[in-house]
N, C-alpha and C positions, 0 to 999 in steps of 0.2 A: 557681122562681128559679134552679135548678144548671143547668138547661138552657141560659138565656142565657151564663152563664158557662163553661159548658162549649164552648159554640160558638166561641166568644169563644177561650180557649184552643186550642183546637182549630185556630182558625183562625189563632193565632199561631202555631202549631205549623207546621200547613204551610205560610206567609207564609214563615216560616225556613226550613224546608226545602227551599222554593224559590230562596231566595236563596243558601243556601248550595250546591244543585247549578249554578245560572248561574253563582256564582263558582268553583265546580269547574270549569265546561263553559268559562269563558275561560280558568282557567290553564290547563287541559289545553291550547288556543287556543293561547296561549301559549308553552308547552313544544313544542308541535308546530312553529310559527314556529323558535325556537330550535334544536331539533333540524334541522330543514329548512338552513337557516346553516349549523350547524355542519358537518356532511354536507359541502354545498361548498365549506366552508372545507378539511373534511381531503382532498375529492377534489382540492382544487387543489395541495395538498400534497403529496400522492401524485403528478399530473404531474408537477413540478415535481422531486420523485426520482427519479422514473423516468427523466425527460430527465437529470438527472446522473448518475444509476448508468450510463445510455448513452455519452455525453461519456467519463468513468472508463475504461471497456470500450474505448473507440477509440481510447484515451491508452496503455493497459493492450495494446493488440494493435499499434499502431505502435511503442514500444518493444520489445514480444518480437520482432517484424521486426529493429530497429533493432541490438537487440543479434544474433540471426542474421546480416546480414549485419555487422557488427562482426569476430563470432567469424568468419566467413569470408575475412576481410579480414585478420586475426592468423597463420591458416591458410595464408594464401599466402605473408605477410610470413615466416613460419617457415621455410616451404618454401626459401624464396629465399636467405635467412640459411644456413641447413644446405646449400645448392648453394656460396653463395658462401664457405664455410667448407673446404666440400671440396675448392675449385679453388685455395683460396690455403692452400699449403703454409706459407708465414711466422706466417700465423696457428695450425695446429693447436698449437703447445705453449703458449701463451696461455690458448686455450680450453680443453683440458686441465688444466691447473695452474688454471684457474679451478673447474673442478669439483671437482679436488679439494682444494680451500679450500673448497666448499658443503662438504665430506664431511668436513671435519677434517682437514686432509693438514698436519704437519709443515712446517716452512721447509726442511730434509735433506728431506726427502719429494718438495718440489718440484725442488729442485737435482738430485735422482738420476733421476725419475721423467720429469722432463721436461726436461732437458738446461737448463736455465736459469743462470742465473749467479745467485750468492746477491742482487745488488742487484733483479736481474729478479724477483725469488720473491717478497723483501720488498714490492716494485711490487704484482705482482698480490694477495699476501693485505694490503696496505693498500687498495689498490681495493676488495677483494671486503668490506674491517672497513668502511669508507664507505660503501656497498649497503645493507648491513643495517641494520634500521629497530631 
């Protein structure tokens, strides 16, 4: 009589553990589906950056252009400035006395240095206190 019951067991034993590998073998199923998803969810994601990181780069390279010819454009405007400074005699003691108000120069500092008249001095280092941020 253990015999029948041992079968019997036995055979609930692997009934179970049959079913509990098919339910293994679909979640695996399962997770495999999901992993599969996810995959082309991140590769679309990944396009998707990479085409903006590109975008960035061509944003990123038209301004360093943009600012080169800028600075080239500053470059000339200097050039021209510094020509048209040197031809107009009326200007050099302006320009002068301008600079040295950048440097600290005295109101006497100006009146000696650059023939100015005291109201002329007052002029430029109020212009040059209004510049400054």
């Amino acid at each position: 009589m253990d015999q029948p019951w041992l079968v019997l067991v036995l055979g609930l034993g692997l009934g179970l553990l049959i079913a509990g590998l098919v339910g293994l073998a679909l979640a695996c199923r399962r997770l495999g589906s999901r992993l599969t998803e996810m995959d082309a969810a991140h590769r679309e994601r990944i396009d998707t950056l990479t085409r903006d990181i590109a975008g960035y780069q061509q944003g990123t390279i038209r301004m360093g252009e943009e600012l080169v010819a800028l600075r080239e454009q500053l470059r000339r405007m200097e050039d021209k400035q510094q020509r048209i400074e040197q031809h107009d005699p009326q200007s050099m003691p302006y320009n002068q006395a301008a600079r040295l108000v950048g440097m600290g120069a005295s109101l006497e500092d100006l009146t000696q240095s650059c023939g100015l008249s005291k109201a002329e001095a007052e002029l430029v280092m109020k212009m040059y206190a209004a510049r400054k941020p």
